[in-house]
C-alpha positions as CSV (number, residue, x, y, z in Angstrom):
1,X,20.5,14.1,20.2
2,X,18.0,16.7,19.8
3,X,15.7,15.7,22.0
4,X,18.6,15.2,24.4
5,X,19.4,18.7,24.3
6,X,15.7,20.1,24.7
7,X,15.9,18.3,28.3
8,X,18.0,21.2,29.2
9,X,17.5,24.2,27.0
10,X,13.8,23.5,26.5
11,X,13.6,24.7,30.5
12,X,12.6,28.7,29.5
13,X,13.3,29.3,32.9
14,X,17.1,27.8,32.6
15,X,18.0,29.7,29.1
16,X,17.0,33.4,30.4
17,X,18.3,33.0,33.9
18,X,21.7,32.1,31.6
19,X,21.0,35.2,29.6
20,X,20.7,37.2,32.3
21,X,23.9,35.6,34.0
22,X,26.2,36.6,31.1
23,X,24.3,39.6,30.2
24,X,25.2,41.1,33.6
25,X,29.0,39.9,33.0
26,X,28.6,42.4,29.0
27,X,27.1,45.2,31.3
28,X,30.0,45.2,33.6
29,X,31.7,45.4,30.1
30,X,29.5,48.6,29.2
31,X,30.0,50.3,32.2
32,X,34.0,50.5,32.3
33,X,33.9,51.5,28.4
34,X,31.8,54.5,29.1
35,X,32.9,54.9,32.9
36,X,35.5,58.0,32.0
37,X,32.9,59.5,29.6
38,X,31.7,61.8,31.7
39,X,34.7,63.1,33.0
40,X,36.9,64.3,30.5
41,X,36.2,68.0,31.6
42,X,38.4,65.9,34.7
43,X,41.0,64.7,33.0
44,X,41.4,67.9,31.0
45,X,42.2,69.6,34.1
46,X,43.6,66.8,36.6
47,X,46.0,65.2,33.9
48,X,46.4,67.6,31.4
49,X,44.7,66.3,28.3
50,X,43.6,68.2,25.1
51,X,40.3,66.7,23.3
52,X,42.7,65.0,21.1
53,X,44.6,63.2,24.0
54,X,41.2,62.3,25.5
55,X,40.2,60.9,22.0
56,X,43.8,59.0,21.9
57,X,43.2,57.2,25.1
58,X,39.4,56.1,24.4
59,X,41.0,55.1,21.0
60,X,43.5,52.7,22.8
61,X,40.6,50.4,23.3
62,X,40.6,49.6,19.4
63,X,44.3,49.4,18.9
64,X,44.7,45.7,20.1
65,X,41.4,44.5,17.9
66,X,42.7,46.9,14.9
67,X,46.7,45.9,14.7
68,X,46.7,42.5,16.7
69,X,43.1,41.4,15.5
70,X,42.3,40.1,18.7
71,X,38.8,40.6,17.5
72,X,38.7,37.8,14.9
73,X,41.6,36.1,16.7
74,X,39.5,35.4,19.9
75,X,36.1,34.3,17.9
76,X,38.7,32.1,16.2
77,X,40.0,30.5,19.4
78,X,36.5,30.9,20.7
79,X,35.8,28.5,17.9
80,X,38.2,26.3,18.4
81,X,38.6,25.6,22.0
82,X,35.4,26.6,23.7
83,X,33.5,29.2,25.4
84,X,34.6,28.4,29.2
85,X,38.2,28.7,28.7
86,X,38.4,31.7,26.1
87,X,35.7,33.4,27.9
88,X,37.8,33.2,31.6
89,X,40.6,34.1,30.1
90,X,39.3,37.5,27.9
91,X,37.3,38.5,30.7
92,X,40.4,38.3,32.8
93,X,42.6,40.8,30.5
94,X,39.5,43.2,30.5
95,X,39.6,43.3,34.5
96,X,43.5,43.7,34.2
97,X,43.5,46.5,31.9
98,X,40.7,48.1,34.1
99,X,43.0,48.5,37.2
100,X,45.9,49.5,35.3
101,X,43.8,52.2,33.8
102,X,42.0,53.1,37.1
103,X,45.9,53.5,38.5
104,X,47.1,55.4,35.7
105,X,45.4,58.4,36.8
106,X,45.9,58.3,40.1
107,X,47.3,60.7,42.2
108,X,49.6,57.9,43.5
109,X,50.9,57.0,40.2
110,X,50.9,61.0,38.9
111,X,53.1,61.9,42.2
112,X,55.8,59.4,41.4
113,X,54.4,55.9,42.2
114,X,55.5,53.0,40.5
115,X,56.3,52.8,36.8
116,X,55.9,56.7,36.7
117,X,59.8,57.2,35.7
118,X,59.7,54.4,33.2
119,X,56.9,56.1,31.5
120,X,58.2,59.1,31.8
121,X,61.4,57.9,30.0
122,X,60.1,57.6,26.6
123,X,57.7,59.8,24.4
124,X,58.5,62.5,26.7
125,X,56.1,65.0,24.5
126,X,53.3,63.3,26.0
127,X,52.4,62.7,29.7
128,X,53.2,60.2,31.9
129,X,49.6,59.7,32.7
130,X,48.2,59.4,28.8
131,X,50.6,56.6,28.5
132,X,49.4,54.7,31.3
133,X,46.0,55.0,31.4
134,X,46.1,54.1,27.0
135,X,47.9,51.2,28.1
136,X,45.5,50.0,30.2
137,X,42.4,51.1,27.8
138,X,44.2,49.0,25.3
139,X,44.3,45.9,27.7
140,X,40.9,46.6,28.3
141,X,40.2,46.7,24.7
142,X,42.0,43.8,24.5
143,X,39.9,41.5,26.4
144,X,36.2,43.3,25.8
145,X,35.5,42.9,22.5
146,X,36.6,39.0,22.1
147,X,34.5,38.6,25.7
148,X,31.3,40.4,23.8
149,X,32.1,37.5,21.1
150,X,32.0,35.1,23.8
151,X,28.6,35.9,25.2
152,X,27.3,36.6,21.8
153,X,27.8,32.8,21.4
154,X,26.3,31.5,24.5
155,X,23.0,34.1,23.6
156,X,23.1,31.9,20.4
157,X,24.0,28.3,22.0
158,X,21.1,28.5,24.3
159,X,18.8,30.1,22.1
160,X,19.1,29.2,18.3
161,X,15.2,28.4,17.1
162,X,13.8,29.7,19.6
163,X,13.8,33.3,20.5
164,X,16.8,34.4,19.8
165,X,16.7,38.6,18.7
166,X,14.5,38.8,22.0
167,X,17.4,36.9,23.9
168,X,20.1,39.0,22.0
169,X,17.7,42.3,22.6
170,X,17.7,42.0,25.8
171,X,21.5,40.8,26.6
172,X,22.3,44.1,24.6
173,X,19.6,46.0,26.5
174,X,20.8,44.5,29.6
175,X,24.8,45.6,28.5
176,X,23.2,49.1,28.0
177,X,22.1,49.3,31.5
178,X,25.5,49.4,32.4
179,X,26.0,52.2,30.4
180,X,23.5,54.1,31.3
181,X,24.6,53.4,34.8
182,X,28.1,54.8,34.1
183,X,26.6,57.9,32.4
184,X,24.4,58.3,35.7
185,X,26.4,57.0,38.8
186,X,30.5,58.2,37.4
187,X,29.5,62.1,38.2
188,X,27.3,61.2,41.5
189,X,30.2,59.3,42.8
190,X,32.3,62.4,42.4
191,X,29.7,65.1,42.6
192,X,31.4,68.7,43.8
193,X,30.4,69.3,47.0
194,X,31.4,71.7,50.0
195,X,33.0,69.1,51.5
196,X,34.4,67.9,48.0
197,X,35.0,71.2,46.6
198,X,38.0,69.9,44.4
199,X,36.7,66.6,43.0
200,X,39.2,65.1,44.8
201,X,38.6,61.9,44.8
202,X,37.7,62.1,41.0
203,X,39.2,58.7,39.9
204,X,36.6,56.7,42.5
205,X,34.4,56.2,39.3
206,X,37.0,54.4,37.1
207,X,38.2,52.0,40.9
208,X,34.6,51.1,41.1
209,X,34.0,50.3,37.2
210,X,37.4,48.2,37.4
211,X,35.7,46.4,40.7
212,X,32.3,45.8,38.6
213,X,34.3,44.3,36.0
214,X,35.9,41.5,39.1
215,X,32.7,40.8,40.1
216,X,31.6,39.6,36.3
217,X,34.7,37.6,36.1
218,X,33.2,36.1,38.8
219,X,29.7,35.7,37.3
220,X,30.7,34.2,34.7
221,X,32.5,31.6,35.9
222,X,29.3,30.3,37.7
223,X,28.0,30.3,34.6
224,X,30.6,27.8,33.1
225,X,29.3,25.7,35.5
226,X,26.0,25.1,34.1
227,X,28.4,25.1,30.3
228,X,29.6,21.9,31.5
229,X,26.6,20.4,32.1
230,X,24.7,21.5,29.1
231,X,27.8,19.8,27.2
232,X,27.4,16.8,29.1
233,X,24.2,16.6,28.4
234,X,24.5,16.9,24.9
235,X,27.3,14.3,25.1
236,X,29.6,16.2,22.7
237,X,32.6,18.8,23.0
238,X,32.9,21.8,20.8
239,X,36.6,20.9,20.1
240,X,35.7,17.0,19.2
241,X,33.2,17.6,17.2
242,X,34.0,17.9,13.7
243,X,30.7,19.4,12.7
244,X,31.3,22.4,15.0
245,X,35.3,22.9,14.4
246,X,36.6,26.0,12.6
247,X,38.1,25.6,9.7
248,X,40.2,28.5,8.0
249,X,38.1,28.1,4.6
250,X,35.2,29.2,6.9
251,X,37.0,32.8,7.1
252,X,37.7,32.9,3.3
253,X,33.4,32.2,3.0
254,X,32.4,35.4,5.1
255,X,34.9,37.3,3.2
256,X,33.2,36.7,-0.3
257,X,29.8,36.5,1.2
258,X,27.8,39.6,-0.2
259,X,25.8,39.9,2.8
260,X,27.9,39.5,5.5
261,X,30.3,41.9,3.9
262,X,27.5,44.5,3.9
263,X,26.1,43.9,7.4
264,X,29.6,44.7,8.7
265,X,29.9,47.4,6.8
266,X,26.7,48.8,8.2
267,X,28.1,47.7,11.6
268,X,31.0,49.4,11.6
269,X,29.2,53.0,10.3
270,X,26.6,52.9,12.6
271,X,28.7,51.8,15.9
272,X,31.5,54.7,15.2
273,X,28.5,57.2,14.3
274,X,27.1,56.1,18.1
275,X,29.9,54.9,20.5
276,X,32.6,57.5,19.8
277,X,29.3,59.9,20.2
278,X,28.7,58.8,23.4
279,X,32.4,59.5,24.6
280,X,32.0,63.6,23.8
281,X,28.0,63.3,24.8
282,X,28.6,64.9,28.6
283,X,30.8,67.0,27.3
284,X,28.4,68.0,24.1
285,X,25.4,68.7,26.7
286,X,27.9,70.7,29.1
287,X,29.7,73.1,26.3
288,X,26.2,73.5,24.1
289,X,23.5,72.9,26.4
290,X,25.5,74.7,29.7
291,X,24.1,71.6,32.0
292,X,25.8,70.9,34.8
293,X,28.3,67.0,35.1
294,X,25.6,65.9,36.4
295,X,22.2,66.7,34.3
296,X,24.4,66.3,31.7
297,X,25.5,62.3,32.4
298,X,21.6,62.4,33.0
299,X,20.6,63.2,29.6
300,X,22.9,61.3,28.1
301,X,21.6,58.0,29.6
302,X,18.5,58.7,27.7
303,X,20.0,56.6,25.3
304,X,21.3,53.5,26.9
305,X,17.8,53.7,28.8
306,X,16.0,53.9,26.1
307,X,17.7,50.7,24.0
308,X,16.2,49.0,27.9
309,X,13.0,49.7,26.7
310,X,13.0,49.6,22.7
311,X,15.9,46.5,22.4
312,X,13.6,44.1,23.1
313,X,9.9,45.7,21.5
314,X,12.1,45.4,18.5
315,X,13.7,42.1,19.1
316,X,10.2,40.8,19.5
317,X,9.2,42.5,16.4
318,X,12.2,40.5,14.5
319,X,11.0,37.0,16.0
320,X,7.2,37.1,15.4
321,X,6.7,39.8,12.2
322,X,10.1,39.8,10.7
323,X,11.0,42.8,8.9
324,X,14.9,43.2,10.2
325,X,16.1,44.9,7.1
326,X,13.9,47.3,7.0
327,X,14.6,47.9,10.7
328,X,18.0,48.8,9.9
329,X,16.9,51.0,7.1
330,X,15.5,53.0,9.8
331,X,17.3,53.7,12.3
332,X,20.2,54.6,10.5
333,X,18.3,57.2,9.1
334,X,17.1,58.4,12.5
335,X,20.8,58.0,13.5
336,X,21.5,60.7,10.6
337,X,18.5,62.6,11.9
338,X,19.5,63.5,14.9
339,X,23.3,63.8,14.3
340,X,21.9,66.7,11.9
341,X,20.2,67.6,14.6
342,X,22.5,68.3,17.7
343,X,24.9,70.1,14.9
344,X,22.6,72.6,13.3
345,X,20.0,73.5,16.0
346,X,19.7,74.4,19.5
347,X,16.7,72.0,20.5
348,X,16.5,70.8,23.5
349,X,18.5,67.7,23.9
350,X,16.3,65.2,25.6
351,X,14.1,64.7,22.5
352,X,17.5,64.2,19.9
353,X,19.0,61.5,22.8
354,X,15.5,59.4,22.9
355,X,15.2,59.7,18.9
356,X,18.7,58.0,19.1
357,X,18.1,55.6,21.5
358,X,15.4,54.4,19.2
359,X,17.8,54.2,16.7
360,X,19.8,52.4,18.5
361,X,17.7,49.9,19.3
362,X,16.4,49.3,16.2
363,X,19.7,48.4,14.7
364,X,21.6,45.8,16.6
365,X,18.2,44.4,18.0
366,X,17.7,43.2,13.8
367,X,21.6,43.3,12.8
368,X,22.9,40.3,15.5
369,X,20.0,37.9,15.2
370,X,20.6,38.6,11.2
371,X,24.0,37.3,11.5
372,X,22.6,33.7,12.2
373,X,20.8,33.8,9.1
374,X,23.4,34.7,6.7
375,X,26.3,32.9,9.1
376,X,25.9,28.8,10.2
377,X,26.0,28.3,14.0
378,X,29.8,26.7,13.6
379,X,31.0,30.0,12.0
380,X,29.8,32.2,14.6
381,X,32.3,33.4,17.1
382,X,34.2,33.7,13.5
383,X,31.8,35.7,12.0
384,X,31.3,38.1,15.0
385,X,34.9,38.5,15.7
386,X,35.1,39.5,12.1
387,X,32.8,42.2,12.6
388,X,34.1,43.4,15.7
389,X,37.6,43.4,14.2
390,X,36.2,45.8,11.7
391,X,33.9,47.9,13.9
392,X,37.4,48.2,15.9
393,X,38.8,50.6,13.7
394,X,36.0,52.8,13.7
395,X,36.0,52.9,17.4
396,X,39.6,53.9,17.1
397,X,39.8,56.4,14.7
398,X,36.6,58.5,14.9
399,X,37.0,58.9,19.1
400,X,40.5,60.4,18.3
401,X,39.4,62.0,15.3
402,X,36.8,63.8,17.0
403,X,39.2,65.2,19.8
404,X,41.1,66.3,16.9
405,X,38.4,68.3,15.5
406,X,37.3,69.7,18.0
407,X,40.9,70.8,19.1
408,X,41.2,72.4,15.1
409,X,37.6,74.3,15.6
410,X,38.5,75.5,18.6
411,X,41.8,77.3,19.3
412,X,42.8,77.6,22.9
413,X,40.0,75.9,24.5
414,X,42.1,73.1,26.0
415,X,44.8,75.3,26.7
416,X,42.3,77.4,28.3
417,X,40.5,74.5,30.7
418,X,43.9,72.8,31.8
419,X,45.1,76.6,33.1
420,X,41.8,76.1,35.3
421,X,40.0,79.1,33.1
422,X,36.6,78.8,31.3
423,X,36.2,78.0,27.6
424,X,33.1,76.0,26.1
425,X,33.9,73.8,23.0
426,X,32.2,74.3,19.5
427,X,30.8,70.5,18.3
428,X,29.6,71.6,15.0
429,X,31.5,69.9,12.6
430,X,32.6,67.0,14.8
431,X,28.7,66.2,14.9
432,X,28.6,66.6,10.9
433,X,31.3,64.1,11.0
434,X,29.3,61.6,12.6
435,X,26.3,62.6,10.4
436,X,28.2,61.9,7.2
437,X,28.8,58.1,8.7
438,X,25.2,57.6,9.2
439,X,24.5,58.2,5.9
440,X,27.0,55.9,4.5
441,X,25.6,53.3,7.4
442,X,22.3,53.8,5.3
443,X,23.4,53.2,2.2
444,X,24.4,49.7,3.4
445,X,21.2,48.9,4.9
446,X,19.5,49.6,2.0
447,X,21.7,47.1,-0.1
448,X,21.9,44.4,2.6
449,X,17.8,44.8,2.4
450,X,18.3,44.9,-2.0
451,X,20.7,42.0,-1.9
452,X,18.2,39.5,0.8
453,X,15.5,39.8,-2.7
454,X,18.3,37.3,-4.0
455,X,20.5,35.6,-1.3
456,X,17.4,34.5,0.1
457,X,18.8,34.5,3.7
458,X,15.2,35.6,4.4
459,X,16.1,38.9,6.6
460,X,12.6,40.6,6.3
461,X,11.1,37.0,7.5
462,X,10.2,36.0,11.7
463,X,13.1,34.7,13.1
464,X,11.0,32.5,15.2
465,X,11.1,29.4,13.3
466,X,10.1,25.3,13.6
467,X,12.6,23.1,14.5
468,X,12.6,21.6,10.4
469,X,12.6,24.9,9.4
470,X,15.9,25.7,11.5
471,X,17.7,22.5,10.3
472,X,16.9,23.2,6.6
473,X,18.5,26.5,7.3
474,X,21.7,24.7,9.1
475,X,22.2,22.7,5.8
476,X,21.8,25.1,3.1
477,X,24.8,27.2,1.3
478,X,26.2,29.7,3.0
């Protein structure tokens, strides 16, 4: 059987076009999240929103993987019925809630359009728009993280023994890219011009995003096509196999599993110390740094253009020298670093968004390919749907949390900017916040690193293994 599978994903040329496939489906992912970063100076004025309402839409992403655990739910069906159908199906919702978020602040919808009464008719203390676009954020939600599950597990079907944290690195690098694409093209696409002197057609950005997101769907259902043949091939269907079916004792294992409980952990610090970062990190370089929309989307790719670079050096170093728990060691504590930094100085900000891109690198480019140590291959849309369940309500609260801050250390300001005046935001002790998870993200690497001395799960060892070596590792404890 083994050798039967090796006729297809032995072909090095097959397995990375596939990673690039899907990886390009997870950047169109990237690019709607952060699409609407760098205009919430935009939505301030064109809908209305305090920092707190801006953090209560981005929020809405989380609310479905939070409340509904769609997260966990979707690895679960992911488990259970198979990539190709749970993977059409999630990346459908995502595209869904893209369009209904891309309409919700439309001028169409805003002057009356369709379902503007209805939403109008309820909540009436908050706008028509906020409810409209967080319902589509939440759809969005909805369908993105369970579809990051889903290519998670086709990095790791084509890929297990062989060079998996480079094939991981680079799908996440690759996802980057659309971030760093968002933070880059969203402000060109709307750039104030004499001929544009009112940002009119400001919601362009989040229409194209919603279109990038069609064109994945697309993508990746040319990839199922090669999913059926590499399960033809290997003669065997996820679902009739009982070696690969989930099993709800398999839940109840990561649960009392030491270091799975403190790699999520880790996970969920580090991600809400970054992502909900990124969200206010246009707006940071414009209120602190007085940079124009777009320098400021400019600087901010620095970090999603950086992991391009550093996701895979560091991958590699996780394949061929080992050393992943240390890794995470450190780049939570240059996470904390530069945090610290962007609060209490006024350094130029290129230097504190490459330190951080490092940083960001260095942690999921050791933490996913980790996972596969400490998690078997059966349990692992489980396993990462746990972790994005719990990373979830980080990426709800602390991107709400922060417009609330902000909002309570600066009186007036959003009052100020929706009246069309000029006010600059304070982001002292919102940064703080985020410094103060860093630290507690550290704390966790440092005991995931204490507590491989006796799992044995062999984190600070080369991922890139022999084939006996892999199947020992398939049959042991978990």
């Amino acid at each position: 059987m083994n050798d039967i599978r090796k006729a297809l994903n032995e072909s090095a040329s097959l397995r990375w076009g596939i990673m690039l496939l899907v990886s390009f489906t997870m950047a169109t992912n990237y690019y709607f999240y952060d699409a609407l970063s760098p205009l919430k100076f935009l939505m301030e004025r064109e809908l209305g929103f305090s920092s707190a309402d801006y953090g209560f839409f981005q929020a809405a992403y989380s609310i479905p993987n939070v409340f509904l655990l769609m997260a966990i739910i979707g690895g679960i069906i992911l488990d259970r019925i198979g990539i190709r159908i749970t993977g059409a199906a999630f990346i459908f919702i995502q595209f869904f809630g893209a369009v209904v978020t891309a309409y919700g602040a439309s001028p169409y919808f805003n002057e009356g359009g369709w379902g503007y009464d209805f939403m109008n008719s309820f909540l009436t203390q908050y706008s028509p728009a906020l409810k409209m676009t967080s319902l589509g954020f939440f759809f969005f939600g909805l369908g993105a993280e369970t579809t990051i599950v889903v290519i998670s597990k086709v990095i790791v079907k084509w890929f297990k023994g062989k060079e998996i944290a480079l094939a991981l690195g680079m799908n996440v690098a690759i996802a980057r890219l659309g971030m760093g694409a968002a933070m880059i093209v969203s402000p060109r696409l709307i750039e104030e011009t004499p001929q544009n002197p009112l940002w009119q057609n400001w919601t362009l950005p989040i229409w194209f995003g919603a279109l990038l997101l069609g064109i994945g769907l697309l993508a990746f259902l040319v990839y199922t096509i090669w999913d059926v043949k590499f399960d033809r091939v290997m003669k065997i269907r996820d679902e009739h196999d009982p070696a690969e079916e989930f099993r709800f004792a398999d839940l109840w294992k990561l649960l009392t599993n030491r270091s799975f409980i403190y790699i999520t952990m880790l996970c969920v610090l580090f991600y809400s110390a970054v992502f909900p970062f990124m969200k206010y990190a246009p707006d940071l370089m414009i209120n602190k740094f007085g940079v124009s929309p777009t320098l400021a989307g400019d600087i901010s790719s620095i970090l999603p253009f950086g992991t391009l670079v550093f996701t895979p050096v560091f991958a590699w170093v996780c394949d061929y020298k080992g050393r992943s728990a240390s890794l995470m060691v450190l780049g939570s504590l240059l996470l904390v670093t530069v945090h610290l930094t962007f609060a209490f100085t006024a350094i130029t900000p290129f230097l504190p968004m490459f330190i951080l891109g490092i940083g960001f690198s260095l942690v999921p480019a050791a933490m996913w390919p980790a996972v596969t140590k400490i998690v078997e291959t059966r349990r692992i849309g489980t396993a990462y749907g746990a972790m994005f369940t719990v990373q979830a309500i980080g990426l709800m609260v602390f991107p709400w949390l922060i417009g609330i801050v902000l909002d309570h250390t600066n009186p007036g300001v959003a009052e100020t900017l929706a009246a069309g005046g000029t006010a600059f935001y304070d982001y002292t002790w919102a940064l703080a916040m985020l410094a103060v998870l860093g630290v507690l993200g550290l704390l966790f690497a440092w005991l995931l690193k204490r507590e491989d001395k006796t799992s044995g799960y062999g984190l600070e060892d080369p991922n890139k293994v022999g084939e006996v070596i892999e199947e020992i590792g398939e049959t042991g404890s978990d």
